[in-house]
C-alpha positions in Angstrom: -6.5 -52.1 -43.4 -8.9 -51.3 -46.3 -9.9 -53.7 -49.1 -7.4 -51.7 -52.1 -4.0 -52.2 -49.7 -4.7 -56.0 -49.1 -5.5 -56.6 -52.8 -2.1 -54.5 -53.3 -0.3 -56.8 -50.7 -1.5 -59.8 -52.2 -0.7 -59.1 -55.6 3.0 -58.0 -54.3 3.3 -61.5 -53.0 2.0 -63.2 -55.9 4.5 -61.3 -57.8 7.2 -61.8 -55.8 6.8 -65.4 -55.5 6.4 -65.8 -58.7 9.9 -64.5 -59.8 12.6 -67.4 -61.3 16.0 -67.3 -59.0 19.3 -67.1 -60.7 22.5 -66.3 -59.4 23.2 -62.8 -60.5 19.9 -61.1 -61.1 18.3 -59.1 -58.3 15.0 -58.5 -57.8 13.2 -55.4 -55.8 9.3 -55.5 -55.0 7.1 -52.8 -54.3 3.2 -52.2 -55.0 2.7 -53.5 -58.5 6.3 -53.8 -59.6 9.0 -55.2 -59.5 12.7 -54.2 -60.3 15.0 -56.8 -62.1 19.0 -55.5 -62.1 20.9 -58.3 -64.0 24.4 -57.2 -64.9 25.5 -60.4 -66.5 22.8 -60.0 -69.1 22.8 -57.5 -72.1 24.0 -54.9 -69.9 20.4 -53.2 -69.8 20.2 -50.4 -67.3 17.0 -51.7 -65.4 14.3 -54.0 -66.3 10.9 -52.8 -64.9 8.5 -55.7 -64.5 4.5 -54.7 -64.0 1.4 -57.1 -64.1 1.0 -55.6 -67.9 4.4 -54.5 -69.5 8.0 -55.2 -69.1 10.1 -51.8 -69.5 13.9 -52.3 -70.7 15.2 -49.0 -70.0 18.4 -47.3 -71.4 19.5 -44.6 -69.4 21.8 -41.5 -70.3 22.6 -38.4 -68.9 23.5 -34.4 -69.7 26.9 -35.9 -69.5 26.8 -38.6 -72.5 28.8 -38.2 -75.5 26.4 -36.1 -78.0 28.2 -35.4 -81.5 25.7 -31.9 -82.6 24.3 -32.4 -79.3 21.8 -34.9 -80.7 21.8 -37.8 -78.4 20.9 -41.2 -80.1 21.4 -44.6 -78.7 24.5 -46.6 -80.0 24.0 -49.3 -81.8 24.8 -52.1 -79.1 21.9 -50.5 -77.2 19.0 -50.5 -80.1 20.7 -54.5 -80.7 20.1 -56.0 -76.5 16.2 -54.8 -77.4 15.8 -56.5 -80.9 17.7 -59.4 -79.0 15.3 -59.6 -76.3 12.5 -59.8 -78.4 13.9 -62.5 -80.6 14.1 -64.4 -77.9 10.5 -63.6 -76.3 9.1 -64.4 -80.0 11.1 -67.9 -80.5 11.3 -69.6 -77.1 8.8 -71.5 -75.6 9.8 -71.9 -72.2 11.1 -75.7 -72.7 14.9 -77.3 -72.5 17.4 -74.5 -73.2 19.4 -76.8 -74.7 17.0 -78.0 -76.9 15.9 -74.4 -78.0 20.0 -73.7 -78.3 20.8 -76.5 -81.0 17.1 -75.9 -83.2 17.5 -72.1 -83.5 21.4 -71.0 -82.7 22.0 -71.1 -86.5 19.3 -68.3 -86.9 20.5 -66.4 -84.2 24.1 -66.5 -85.1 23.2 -65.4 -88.6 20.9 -62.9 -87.5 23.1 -61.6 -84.7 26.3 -62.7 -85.3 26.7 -64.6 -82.0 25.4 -67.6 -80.4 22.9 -68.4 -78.1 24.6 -69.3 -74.6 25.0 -72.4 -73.0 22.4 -73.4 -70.4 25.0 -73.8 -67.4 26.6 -70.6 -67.9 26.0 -67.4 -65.8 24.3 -65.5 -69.0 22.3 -68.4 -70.1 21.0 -68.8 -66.5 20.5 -65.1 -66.5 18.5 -65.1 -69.8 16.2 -67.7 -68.7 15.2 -66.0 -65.5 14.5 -62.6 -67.2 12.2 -64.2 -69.9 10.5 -66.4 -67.3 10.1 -63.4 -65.6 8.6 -61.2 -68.6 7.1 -63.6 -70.9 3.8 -62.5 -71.3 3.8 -58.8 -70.9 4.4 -55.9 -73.6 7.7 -55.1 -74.1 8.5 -51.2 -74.1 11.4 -49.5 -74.9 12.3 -46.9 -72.5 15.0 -44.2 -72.5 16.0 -42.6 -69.1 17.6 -39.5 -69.3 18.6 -37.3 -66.6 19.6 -33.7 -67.2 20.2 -30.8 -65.3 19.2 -27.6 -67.5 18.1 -28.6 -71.2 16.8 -31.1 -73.1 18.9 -32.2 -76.1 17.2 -33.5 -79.5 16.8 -37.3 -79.3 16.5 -38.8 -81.9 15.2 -42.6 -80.9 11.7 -44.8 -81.4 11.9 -45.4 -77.7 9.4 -44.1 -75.2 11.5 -41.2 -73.9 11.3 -40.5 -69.7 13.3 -37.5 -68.4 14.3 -36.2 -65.0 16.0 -32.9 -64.3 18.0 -33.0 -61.2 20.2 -31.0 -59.5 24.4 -32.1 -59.0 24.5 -33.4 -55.0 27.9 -34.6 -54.2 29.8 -34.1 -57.1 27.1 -35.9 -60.2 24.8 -38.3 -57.7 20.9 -37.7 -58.4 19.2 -37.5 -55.2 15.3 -39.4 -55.6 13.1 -38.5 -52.9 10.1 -40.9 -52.9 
């Protein structure tokens, strides 16, 4: 085995022992990255974690609702990022509870809702994912999958796009 796979092997270890654990949040390794798929959190499509950059990805697809086939990201969507980052920026890794009475005020004002309690599933949930990023740039990433043509987007997000072709009614087949 040459020197660059047992760095790579190594570093997939580190990373992979490194990840928090929380009920509900699934993780994926491979190479550099790893995959984070928490459906009890904000409802992002897929969190992307590399040694540099956490990617929250948005996805959409030819299918999406487009009013004058301009496809823009609702408003929920654009609010989980600016959440996200609210929380990178203000919590400093100590007691949840803690950080929950000092700045839930803010947040509630600037959000209109609260910061969740520690022993629920989303506060868990929460936790892990910033553990799990803190430290890395966040980007903003739209997925969109199409079939023939690209719509206008109109979005500040870093846009990624893959054309496929329908298998099995709409399932995207990805070779690797």
């Amino acid at each position: 085995m040459d020197m660059q796979n047992k760095d790579r092997i190594r570093n997939q270890r580190e990373i992979h022992a490194s990840l928090p654990v929380s009920r509900g949040v699934c993780w994926t390794v491979s190479g550099d990255f790893c995959l984070a798929f928490a459906p009890n959190y904000g409802e992002f499509d897929a969190i992307v974690v590399s040694p540099g950059a956490a990617y929250l990805i948005e996805s959409k697809w030819d299918k999406s609702n487009m009013p004058n086939e301009v496809l823009e990201l609702k408003r929920a969507q654009m609010l989980r990022h600016e959440i996200l980052a609210w929380y990178i920026e203000n919590w400093a890794e100590g007691d949840w509870d803690e950080f929950r009475r000092s700045h839930n005020q803010v947040f509630e004002q600037k959000f209109g809702k609260a910061i969740p309690p520690s022993q629920s599933l989303l506060g868990q949930n929460l936790r892990t994912i910033l553990t799990a990023i803190r430290g890395r740039k966040l980007r903003n990433v739209l997925l969109y999958f199409y079939t023939h043509q690209l719509p206008k987007m109109v979005t500040d997000f870093e846009i990624v796009t893959i054309q496929y072709e329908p298998k099995l009614g709409n399932f995207v087949e990805i070779v690797v």
